[in-house]
Structures are given as structure tokens and as C-alpha cells.
C-alpha positions as CSV (number, residue, x, y, z in Angstrom):
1,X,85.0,213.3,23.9
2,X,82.5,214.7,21.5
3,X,80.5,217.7,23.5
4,X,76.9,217.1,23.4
5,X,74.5,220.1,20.6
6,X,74.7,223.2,22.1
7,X,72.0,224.5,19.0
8,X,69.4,222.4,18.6
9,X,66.2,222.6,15.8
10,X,63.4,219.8,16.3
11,X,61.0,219.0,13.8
12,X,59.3,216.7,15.8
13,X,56.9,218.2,18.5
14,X,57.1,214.9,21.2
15,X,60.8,214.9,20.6
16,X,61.0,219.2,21.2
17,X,59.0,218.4,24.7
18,X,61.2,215.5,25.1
19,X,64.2,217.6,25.0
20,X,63.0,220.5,26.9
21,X,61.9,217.5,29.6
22,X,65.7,216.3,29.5
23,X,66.4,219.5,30.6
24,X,68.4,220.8,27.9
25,X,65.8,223.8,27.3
26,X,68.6,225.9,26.8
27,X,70.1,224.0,23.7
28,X,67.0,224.5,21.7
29,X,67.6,227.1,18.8
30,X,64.0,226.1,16.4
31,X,61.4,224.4,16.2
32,X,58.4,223.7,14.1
33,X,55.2,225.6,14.3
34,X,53.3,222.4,16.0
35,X,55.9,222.1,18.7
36,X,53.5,223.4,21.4
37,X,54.8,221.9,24.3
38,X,55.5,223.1,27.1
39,X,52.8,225.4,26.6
40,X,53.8,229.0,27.9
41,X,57.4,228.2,27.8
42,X,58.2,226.9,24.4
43,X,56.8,230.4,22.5
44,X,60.2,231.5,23.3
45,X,61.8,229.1,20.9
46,X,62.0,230.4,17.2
47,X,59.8,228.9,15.0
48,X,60.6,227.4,11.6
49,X,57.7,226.5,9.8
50,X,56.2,222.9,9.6
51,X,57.3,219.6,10.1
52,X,56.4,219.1,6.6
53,X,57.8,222.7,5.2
54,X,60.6,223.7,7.6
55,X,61.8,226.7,6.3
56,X,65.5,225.1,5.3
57,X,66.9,229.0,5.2
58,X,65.8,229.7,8.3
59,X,67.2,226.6,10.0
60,X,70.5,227.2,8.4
61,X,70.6,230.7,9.5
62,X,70.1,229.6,13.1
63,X,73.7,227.5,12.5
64,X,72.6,224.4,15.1
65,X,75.0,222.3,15.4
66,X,72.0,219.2,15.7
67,X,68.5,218.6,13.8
68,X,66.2,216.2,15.0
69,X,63.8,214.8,13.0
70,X,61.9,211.7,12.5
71,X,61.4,209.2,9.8
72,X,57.7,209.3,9.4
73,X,56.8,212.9,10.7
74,X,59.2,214.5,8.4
75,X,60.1,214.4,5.1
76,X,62.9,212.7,3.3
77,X,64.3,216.0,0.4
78,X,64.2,218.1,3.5
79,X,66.4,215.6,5.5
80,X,68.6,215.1,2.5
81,X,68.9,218.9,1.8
82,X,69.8,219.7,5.6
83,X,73.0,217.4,5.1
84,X,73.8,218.2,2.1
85,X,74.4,221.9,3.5
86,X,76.7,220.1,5.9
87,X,73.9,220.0,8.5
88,X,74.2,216.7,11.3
89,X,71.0,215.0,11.3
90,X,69.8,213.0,14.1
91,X,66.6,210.6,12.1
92,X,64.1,208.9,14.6
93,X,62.3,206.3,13.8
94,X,61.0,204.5,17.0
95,X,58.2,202.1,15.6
96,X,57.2,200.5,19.4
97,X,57.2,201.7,23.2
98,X,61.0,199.6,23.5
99,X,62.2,201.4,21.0
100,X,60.8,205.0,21.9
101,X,62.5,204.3,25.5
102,X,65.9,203.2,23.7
103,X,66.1,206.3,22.1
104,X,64.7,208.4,25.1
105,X,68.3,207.2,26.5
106,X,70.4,207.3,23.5
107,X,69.2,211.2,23.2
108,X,70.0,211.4,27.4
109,X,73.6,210.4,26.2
110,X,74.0,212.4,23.1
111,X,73.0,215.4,25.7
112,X,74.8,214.7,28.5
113,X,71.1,214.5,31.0
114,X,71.6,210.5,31.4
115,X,69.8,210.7,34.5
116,X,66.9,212.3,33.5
117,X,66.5,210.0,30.7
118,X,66.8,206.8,32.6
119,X,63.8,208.4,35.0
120,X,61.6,208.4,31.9
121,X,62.5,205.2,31.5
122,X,62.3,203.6,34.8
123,X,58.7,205.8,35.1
124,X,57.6,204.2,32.2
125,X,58.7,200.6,32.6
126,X,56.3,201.0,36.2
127,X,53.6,202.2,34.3
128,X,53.2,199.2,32.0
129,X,53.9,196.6,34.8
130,X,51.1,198.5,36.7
131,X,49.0,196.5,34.0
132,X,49.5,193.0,35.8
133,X,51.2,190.3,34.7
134,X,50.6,189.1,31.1
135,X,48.4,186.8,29.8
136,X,45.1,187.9,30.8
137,X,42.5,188.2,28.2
138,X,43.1,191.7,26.5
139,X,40.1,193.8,25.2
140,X,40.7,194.4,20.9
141,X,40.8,197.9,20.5
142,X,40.3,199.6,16.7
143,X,41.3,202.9,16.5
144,X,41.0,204.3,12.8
145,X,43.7,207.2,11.8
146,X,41.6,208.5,8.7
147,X,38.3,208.8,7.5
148,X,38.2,208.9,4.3
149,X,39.4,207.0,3.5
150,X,38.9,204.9,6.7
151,X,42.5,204.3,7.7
152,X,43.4,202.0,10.9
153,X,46.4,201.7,13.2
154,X,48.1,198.5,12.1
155,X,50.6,196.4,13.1
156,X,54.6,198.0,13.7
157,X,53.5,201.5,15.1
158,X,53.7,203.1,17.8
159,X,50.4,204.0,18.3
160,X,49.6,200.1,18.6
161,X,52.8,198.9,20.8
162,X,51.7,201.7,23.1
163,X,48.2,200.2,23.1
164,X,49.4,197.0,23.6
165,X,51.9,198.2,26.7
166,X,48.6,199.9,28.3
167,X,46.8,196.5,28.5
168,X,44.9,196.5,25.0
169,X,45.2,193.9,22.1
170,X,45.2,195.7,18.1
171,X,42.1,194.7,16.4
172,X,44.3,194.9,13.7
173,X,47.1,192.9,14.6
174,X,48.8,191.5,11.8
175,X,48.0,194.1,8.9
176,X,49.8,196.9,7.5
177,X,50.9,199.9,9.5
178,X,47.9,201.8,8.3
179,X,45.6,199.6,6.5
180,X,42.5,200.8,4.3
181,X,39.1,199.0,5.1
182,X,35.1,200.2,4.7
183,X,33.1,200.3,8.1
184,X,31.4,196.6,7.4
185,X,35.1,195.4,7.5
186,X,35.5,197.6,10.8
187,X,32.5,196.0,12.5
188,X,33.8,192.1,11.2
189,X,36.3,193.3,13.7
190,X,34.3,192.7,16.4
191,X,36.1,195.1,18.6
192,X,35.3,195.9,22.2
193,X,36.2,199.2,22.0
194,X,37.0,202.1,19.4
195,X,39.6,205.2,19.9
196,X,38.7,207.9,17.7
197,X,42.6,210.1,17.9
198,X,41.9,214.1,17.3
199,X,45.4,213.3,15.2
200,X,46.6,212.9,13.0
201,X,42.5,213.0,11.4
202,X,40.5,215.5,14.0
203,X,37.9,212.6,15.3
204,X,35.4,214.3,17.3
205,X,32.3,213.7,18.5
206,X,30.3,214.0,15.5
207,X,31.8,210.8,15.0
208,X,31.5,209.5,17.3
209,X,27.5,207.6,16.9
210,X,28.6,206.0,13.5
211,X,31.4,203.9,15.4
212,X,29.3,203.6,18.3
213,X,27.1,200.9,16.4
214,X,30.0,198.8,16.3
215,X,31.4,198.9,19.7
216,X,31.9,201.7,22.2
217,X,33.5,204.5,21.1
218,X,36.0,207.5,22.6
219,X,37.2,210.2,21.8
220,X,40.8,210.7,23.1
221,X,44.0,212.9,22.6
222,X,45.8,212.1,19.6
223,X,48.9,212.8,21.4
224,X,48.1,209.5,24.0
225,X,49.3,207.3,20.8
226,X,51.6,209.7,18.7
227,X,53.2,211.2,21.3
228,X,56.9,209.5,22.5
229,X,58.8,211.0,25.2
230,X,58.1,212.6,28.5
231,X,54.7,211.9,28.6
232,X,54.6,207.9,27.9
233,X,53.9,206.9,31.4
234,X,50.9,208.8,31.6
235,X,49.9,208.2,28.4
236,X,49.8,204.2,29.4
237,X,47.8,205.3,32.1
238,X,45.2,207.0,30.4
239,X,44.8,204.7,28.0
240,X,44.0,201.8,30.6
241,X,41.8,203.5,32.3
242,X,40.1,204.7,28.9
243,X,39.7,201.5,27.2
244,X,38.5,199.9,30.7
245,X,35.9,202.3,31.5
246,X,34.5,201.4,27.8
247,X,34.7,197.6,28.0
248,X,33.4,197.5,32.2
């Protein structure tokens, strides 16, 4: 039997958490400079520039025996490069909340912490079915990723399965993953309510009247729809009780 990484650098900040929420803190060997979490414990971790310009030297130098990265965060030459220097590389790419939670437990049993990994799951599971059963009428909820240009959360993401597993229906169901559109086509939405992310574009208030006009607006933690990993379950939550207290 194969023993599970012993070195571990993550370019992915959910999936650094996730692994330090496995309990396998003590495997972790890098890390990029916007894995932040756990704050106050992860500063302990060497860090190895950005997810997109990890300092490939560096991460070689730290000899891990394991690199996780992910499809869309990171990108491909720096992938290629790792394993060309003979570097394994574990590459993500969970595009909806079934998938995120299959690879939650495939990472449990590449690290030996089954266990925990099946309680993310099972936690996660309760929190959609917390929702109610199906087939109620589900408010459309836009939430734009970019300004300018305006840029929505389309259809195969994350961002909108998640949205979907806390109760919501995509406004832009059926489009690209990130389609352009102006802010007439936003408002032929018709949405009933609008996210406004502080990720991967920092939304902020300021923003906030302008999609207003079309429907009520929020902002909310980038991290609720990017975010995989320890923190689904409450993340489905949130986002509920968000988009409820804007539609009534």
C-alpha cells in the first residue's frame, strides 16, 4: 500500500483549509500567499508565492512528495513544469457541490483521515436537505463575477451548483460558465435577487445602488461561492438565509 504525502504544497487556498480541516496540518510543507486559512495557524506554513506565480524553485526546494492544485485557479505551464521536474500533481477540478464532496473523500483517502472527510460530507448533505424537499418555486439569483466587463456566474460552476444546493435557481442557467452581458441584459433577467462576491472582482457597497434598480442586492463573501471544502455546509447556510432575507 501506497503511504499517503507526508510533504504537501497547495496552491489552492479552500483546498490548503480543506487539508488542514482533514487534520493532516502536519503534512503541509507550502502554500500560496492567499491561503489564509486557518487564520493564526496557517502563518506557520511557508509561503510560495501566488496561485498564479508559485515560485516553482521554491516549491522544489521544499521536495513534497504531493502538489495540489486546481484546474481553474492555477495555471497550466506551472502544472506542466512541476511534473516535468518529476513533481506528483494532484489537479482539481470540481465544477458542482457533488463533485466538490467526491473529491472532499477521494483527498480523505489519498490522506489516510476517511473519517473526517465523510463528516464533511454527511454535514453537508444535511445542510442542503435542510432546504426542503425539491420542487418549490426557487427565487433566480444573478450574481455577476466582473465588472467590467460585467461578467456573470453561468452554468457548470461551482459558484452556481452551490447556489442551487442552498435553495436558489441561476438567473443564468443555461449560458456559459462566465458569460459577458451589459446591465440592460442583467435587468431582462428579472432576477429576484443579486449577489455582489468581494471575489474574485472586490463588489462592495459602492456597488451596490446600481444593481439595486434591478432587484435587491448583497454584498456577500466571495468565499460562500468559491470556496470548496470544510466550510460548504455553512456556506449553504448562509446563502439561504441571504438570498431569503432579500426576496421576503
Amino acid at each position: 500500500m501506497t503511504p499517503p504525502p507526508r510533504r504537501i504544497v497547495s496552491l489552492v487556498p479552500s483546498l490548503t483549509e480543506l487539508v488542514w480541516a482533514l487534520g493532516r496540518a502536519d503534512a503541509l510543507a507550502g502554500r500560496t500567499r492567499f491561503c489564509t486559512e486557518p487564520a493564526g495557524a496557517i502563518e506557520r506554513v511557508p509561503a510560495i508565492g501566488g496561485t498564479k506565480t508559485p515560485d516553482l524553485d521554491a516549491i522544489a526546494a521544499l521536495a513534497p512528495d504531493l502538489v495540489i492544485a486546481n484546474r481553474e485557479e492555477n495555471r497550466r505551464e506551472d502544472v506542466e513544469a512541476l511534473r516535468a521536474a518529476g513533481i506528483e500533481v494532484l489537479l482539481t477540478d470540481p465544477n458542482g457541490v457533488d463533485e466538490a464532496l467526491d473529491m472532499i473523500a477521494a483527498l480523505g483517502r489519498l490522506l489516510e483521515c476517511e473519517a473526517e472527510a465523510a463528516r464533511l460530507v454527511t454535514e453537508t448533505r444535511a445542510a442542503i436537505a435542510e432546504g426542503g424537499p425539491a420542487g418549490g418555486a426557487r427565487p433566480a439569483v444573478f450574481a455577476p463575477v466582473w465588472r467590467n466587463p460585467l461578467m456573470g456566474l453561468g452554468d457548470a460552476t461551482y459558484g452556481a451548483s452551490v447556489l442551487e444546493a442552498a435553495g436558489a435557481a441561476n438567473a443564468l442557467a443555461g449560458r456559459a460558465r462566465y458569460p459577458r452581458l451589459t446591465m440592460d441584459e442583467a435587468a431582462a433577467l428579472r432576477p429576484d435577487a443579486i449577489l455582489l462576491p468581494d471575489e474574485p472582482y472586490r463588489f462592495d457597497e459602492r456597488h451596490v445602488p446600481a444593481f439595486a434598480a434591478i432587484a435587491p442586492t448583497a454584498v456577500i463573501d466571495g468565499r460562500l461561492l468559491w470556496w470548496y471544502g470544510p466550510r460548504m455546509a455553512g456556506a449553504i447556510r448562509e446563502l439561504r438565509a441571504i438570498v431569503r432575507g432579500l426576496v421576503g
